[in-house]
C-alpha positions, 0 to 999 in steps of 0.5 A: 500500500502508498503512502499518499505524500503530506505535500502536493505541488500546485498541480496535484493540489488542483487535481484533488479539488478537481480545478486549474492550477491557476485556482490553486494559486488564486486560493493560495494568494487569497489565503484560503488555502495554505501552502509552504515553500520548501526551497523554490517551491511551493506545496499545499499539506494535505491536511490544507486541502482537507481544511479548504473543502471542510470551510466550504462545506459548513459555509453551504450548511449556514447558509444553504447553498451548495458550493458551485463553480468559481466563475466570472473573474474568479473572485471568490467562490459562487453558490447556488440554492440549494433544491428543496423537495 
């Protein structure tokens, strides 16, 4: 069994939240995702990503709306209503 690494480069990080490399590095310079620099380069632990989704999750929960799609000019994340049966 792998051992998943406790770092990931911007590219792994966006393959994981399942976005572009250049949301990772908007999330980053916004400070809603946390990263280090080990020498030239910048990684993203594991457990900050575990985090990033865990924020958007209790932010739909309060306020109903599911987390959509960054969109527009990326400014910040976009929601939409939640269906109700």
């Amino acid at each position: 069994m792998m051992e998943q690494p406790l770092l990931l480069s911007i590219p792994e990080a966006g393959k994981r939240l399942g976005v572009k490399d250049s949301s990772i590095k908007k999330l980053i310079r916004e400070g809603q995702l946390l990263s280090v620099k080990i020498g030239d380069r910048r990684l993203v632990p594991l457990t900050a990503i575990d985090d990033y989704v865990r924020s958007l999750v209790l932010a739909a929960r309060r306020t109903g709306y599911t987390p959509g799609t960054m969109g527009g000019d990326h400014r910040s994340v976009q929601f939409r209503r939640r269906k109700t049966a």
